[in-house]
C-alpha positions in Angstrom: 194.5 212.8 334.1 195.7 213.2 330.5 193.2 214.1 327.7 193.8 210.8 325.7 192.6 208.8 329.2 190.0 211.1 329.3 189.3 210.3 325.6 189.1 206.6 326.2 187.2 206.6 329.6 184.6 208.8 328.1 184.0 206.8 325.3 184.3 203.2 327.5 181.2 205.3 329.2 179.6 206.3 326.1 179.7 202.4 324.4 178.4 201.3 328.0 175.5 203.7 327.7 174.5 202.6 324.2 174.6 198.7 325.6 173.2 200.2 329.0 175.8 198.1 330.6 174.8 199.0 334.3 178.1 197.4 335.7 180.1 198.8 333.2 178.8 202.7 334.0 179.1 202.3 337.8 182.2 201.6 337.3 183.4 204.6 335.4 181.6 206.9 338.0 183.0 208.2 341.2 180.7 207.0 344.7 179.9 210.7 344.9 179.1 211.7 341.5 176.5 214.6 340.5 174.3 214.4 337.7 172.5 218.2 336.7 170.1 217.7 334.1 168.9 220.5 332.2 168.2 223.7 333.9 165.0 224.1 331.9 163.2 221.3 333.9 164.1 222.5 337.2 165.4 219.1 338.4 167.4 218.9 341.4 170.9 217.1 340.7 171.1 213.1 340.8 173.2 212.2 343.5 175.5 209.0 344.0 176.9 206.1 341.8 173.8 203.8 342.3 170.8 206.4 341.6 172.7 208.0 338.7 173.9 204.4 337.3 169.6 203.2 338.0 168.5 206.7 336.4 170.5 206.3 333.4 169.6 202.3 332.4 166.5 203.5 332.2 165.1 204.9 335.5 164.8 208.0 334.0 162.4 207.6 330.9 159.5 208.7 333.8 157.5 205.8 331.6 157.8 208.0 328.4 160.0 205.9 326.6 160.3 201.9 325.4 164.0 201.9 326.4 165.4 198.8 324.6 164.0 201.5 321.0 166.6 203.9 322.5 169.6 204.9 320.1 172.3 207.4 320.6 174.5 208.9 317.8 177.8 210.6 318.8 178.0 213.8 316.9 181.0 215.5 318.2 183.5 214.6 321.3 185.5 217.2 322.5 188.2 216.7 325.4 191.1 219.0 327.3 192.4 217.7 330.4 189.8 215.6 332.4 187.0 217.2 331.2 185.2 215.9 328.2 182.2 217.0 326.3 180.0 215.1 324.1 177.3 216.2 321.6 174.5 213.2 320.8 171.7 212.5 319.1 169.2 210.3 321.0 166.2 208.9 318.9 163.6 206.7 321.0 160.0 205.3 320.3 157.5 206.8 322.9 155.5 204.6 324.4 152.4 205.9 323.1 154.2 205.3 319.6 155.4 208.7 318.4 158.8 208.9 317.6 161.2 211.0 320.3 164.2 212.3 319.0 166.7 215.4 320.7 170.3 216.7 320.4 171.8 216.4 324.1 175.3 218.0 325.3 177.0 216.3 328.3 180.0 218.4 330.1 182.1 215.3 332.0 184.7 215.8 334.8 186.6 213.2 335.8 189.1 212.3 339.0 191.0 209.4 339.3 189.8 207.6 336.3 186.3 208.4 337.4 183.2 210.7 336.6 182.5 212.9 339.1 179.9 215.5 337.4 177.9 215.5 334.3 175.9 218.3 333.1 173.4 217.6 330.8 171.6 220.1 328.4 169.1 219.3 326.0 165.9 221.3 325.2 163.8 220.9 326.9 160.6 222.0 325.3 160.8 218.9 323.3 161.4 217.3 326.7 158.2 218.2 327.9 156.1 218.1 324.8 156.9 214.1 325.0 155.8 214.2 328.5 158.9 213.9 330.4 158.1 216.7 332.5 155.2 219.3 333.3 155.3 222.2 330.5 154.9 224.7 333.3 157.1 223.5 336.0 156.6 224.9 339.6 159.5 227.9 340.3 161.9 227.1 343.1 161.3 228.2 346.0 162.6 231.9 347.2 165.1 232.4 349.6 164.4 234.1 352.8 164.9 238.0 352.2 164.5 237.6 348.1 161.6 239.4 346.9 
């Protein structure tokens, strides 16, 4: 794929996310895609079109957020290739009423007009403080012969 595809899938997926066009995103991502959200939470990847496509029209607020107060600002897009990155802004009303607000980077590869991974980073302090997660997640568990 040429960067000006890339260009145009990513931000086809990036209007589909600010409608939270279900349809629309499944479309763009590959059967087997991988979602990695921030290492700082300790989340294991999202796996497949349907659970990433569920997770990201709003199966992933874990009952933090009012979803239809979400709004995403583009701040930067940055594409080579088939690979794309994209700075945002997302602002969102809790659902205990305080405000949410957080600069998220997404790395994007695409294959045959497709997303196959996205890594997400965010921090994720500000992540936890609004509840999505435990402040003081569990560490993964240790491989047999680590100390």
């Amino acid at each position: 794929m040429g960067t000006e595809d890339t260009r145009a899938l990513v931000e086809r997926f990036n209007q589909a996310r600010a409608d939270n066009d279900a349809e629309t995103i499944a479309a763009l991502l590959a059967e087997d895609v991988e979602w990695h959200p921030p290492a700082g939470i300790r989340a294991r990847p999202f796996r497949g079109r349907e659970r990433v496509t569920r997770s990201l029209t709003g199966g992933n607020t874990s009952g933090v957020l009012d979803v239809a107060s979400i709004e995403r600002t583009i701040l930067d897009v940055i594409v080579d290739g088939d690979s794309a990155v994209v700075r945002q802004l997302m602002t969102a009303t809790r659902l205990d009423g305080e405000p949410y607000c957080n600069d998220y980077c997404w790395v994007y590869t695409f294959s045959d007009g497709r997303i196959t991974q996205m890594v997400e980073y965010g921090d994720t302090l500000l992540t936890a403080r609004a509840g999505f997660v435990p402040l003081e997640a569990p560490a993964p568990p240790k491989e047999e012969g680590q100390s």
